[in-house]
Legacy VTK file of the C-alpha trace (Angstrom):
# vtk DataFile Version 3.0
C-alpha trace
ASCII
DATASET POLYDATA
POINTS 108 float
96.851 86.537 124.453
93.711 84.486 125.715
94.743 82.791 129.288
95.748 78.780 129.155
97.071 79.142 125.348
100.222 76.884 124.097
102.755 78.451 121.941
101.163 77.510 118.839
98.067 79.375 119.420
100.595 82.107 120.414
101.869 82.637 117.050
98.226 82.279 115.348
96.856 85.289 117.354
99.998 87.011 116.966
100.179 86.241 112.747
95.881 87.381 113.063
97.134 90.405 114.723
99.735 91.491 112.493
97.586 90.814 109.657
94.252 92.862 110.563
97.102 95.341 110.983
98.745 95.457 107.467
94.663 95.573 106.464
94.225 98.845 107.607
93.101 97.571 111.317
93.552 100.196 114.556
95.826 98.119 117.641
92.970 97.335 119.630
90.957 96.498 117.039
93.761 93.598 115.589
93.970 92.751 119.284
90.349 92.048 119.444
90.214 90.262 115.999
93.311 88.041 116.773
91.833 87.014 120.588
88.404 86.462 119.052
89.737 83.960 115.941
92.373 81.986 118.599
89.257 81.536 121.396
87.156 79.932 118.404
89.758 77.804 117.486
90.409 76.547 120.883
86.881 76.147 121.009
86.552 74.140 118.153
89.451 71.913 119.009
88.250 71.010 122.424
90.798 73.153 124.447
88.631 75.716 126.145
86.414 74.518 128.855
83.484 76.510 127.836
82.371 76.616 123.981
78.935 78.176 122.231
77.128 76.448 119.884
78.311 78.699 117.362
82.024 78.082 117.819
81.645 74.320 118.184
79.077 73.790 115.007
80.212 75.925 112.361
81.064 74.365 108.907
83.947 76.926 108.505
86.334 77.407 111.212
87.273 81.030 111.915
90.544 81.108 109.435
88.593 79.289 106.904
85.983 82.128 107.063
88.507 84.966 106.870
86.220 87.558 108.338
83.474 86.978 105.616
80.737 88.005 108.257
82.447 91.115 109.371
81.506 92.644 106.035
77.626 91.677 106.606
75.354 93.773 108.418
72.085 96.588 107.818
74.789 98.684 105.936
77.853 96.562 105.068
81.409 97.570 105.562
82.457 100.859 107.308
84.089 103.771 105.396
87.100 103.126 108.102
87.254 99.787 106.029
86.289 100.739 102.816
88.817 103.407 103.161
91.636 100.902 104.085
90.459 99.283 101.162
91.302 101.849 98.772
94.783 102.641 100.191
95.363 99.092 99.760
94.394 99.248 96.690
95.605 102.483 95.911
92.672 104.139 94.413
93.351 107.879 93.778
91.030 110.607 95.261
90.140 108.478 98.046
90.202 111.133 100.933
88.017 113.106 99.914
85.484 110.303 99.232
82.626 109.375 100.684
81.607 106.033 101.651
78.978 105.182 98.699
81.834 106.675 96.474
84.422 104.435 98.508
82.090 100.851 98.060
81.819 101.989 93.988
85.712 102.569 93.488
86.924 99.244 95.635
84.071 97.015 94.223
85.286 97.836 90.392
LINES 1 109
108 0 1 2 3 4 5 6 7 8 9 10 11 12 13 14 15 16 17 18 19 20 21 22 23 24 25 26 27 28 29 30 31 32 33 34 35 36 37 38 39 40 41 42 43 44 45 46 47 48 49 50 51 52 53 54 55 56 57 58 59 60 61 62 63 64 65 66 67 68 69 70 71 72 73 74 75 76 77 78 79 80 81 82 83 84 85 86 87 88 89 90 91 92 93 94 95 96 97 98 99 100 101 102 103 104 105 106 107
C-alpha cells in the first residue's frame, strides 16, 4: 500500500488488486496495477504532495478508465492477456493457440 494512505484508499487498492487478479493478473503485477490506480487517485484528489500533469488533468480518472490504455501500444494486448481472456471466456483450444489466433477467438 502507497505510504500516507487512509483506510479508504486501503480498500480501493486492495478491491484493484483482487480484481486484476480474478482477470488473469500475476501477484506483482495486481500489486503494481492496484498501487499505480490508488497514487492517481490521490493525485487527483489533492492528497499526494507531488502530482504529474497527467494524473492531475485527465478527463477520466483512473477507475473511470478501467485500464483502457493498457490494451494500446505498437502491438496491442499480450498473449499472457489475451490468453486470460480466453479462459475467462472459456474459449476451447486455447493452449495451444497462438496470439493472432488468441486476438481472433476473444474479439468474436
Amino acid at each position: 500500500m502507497p505510504a500516507g494512505s487512509n483506510s479508504k484508499r486501503e480498500r480501493q487498492y486492495e478491491h484493484v488488486k483482487e480484481s486484476a487478479k480474478k482477470r488473469g493478473e500475476p501477484t506483482k503485477r495486481a500489486e503494481e496495477i492496484a498501487a499505480r490506480t490508488v497514487n492517481k487517485e490521490r493525485a487527483r484528489s489533492g492528497e499526494s504532495r507531488t502530482a504529474s500533469r497527467t494524473s492531475t488533468q485527465d478527463p477520466k480518472s483512473a477507475s473511470q478508465r478501467g485500464g483502457e490504455r493498457s490494451h494500446k501500444g505498437a502491438q496491442g494486448r499480450t498473449k499472457d492477456q489475451l490468453y486470460a481472456e480466453a479462459r475467462r471466456k472459456d474459449v476451447k483450444g486455447r493452449s495451444s493457440m497462438n496470439k493472432a489466433e488468441l486476438a481472433r477467438a476473444v474479439d468474436r
